[in-house]
N, C-alpha and C positions, 0 to 999 in steps of 0.2 A: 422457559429457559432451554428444556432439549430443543423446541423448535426451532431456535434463533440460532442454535450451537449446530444442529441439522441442517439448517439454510446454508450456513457461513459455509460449511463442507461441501456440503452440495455446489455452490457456488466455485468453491475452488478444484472437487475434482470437473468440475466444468471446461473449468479455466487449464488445468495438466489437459485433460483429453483434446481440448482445440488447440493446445501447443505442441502436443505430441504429434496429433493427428495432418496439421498446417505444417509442421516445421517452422513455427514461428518462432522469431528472437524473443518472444518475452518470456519470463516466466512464468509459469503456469497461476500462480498467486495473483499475479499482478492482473491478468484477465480475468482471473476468478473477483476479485474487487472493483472491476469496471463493470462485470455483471450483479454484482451487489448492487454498486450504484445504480443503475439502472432499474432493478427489481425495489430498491426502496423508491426511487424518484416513479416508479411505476405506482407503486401505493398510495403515492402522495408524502411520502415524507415517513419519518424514524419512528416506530410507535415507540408506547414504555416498555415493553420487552425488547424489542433488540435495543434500547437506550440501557435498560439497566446489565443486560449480558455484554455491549461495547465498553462499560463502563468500567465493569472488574475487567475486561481482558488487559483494557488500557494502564490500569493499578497495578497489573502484574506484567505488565509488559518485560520491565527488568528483566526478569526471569526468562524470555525468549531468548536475550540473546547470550544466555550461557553458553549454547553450544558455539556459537558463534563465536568466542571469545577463546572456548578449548579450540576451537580450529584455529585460530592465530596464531595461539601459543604453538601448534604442534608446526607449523608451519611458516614459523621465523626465518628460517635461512633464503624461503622464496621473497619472503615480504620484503629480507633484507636486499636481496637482487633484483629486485622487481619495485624499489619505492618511487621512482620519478614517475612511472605512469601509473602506480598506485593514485602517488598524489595529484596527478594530474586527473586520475577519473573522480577521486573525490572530489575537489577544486569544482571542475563540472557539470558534476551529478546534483554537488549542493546549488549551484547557480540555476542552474535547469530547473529545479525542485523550486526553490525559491523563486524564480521565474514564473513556473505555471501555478504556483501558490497564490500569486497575486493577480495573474491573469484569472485565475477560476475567481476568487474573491470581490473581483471589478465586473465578473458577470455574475457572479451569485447575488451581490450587493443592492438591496432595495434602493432605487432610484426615484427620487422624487420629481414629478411632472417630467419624466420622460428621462431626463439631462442628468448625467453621472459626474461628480466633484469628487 
């Protein structure tokens, strides 16, 4: 469990230092989980330690986004000035999401005899 909980950090202060370092738009997170993916699809896939440590993160997921939730609150009077492009990033961000969701899952997707249905 330290190991998998040591990767996942490893991974992500990765991901901060080449966002800091680049100045790139993404978040630091977010390339810290493309070098996840990569580092597992390098092993060949999920063993049962990082399955069972993704497992409780995902159960308590809830719980991440508390603080998330205090920043809204504290930050009502922006959200209230700021909601068409609020709603317009989420609108989006979920179509995008849901987009490359199915595009990753049309290439993950065992195919039989070559030809994808």
């Amino acid at each position: 469990m330290l190991r998998v909980l040591t990767l996942l950090l490893l991974c992500q202060l990765a991901g901060e230092i080449a966002a800091r370092a680049a100045s790139l738009p993404l978040p630091g997170p977010v390339i810290g989980m493309v070098l996840m993916l990569g580092w597992l699809a390098y092993k060949g896939g999920v063993d049962a330690d990082t399955g069972k440590v993704a497992g409780g993160l995902l159960e308590h997921l809830s719980l991440l986004f508390v603080p998330a939730g205090v920043g809204v609150v504290l930050h009502l009077d922006i959200i209230a000035a700021e909601w068409p492009a609020i709603l317009a990033a989420l609108f989006v961000s979920t179509l995008a999401a849901i987009l490359a969701a199915a595009a990753t899952m049309r290439w993950l997707a065992p195919t039989d005899g070559g030809s994808s249905k």
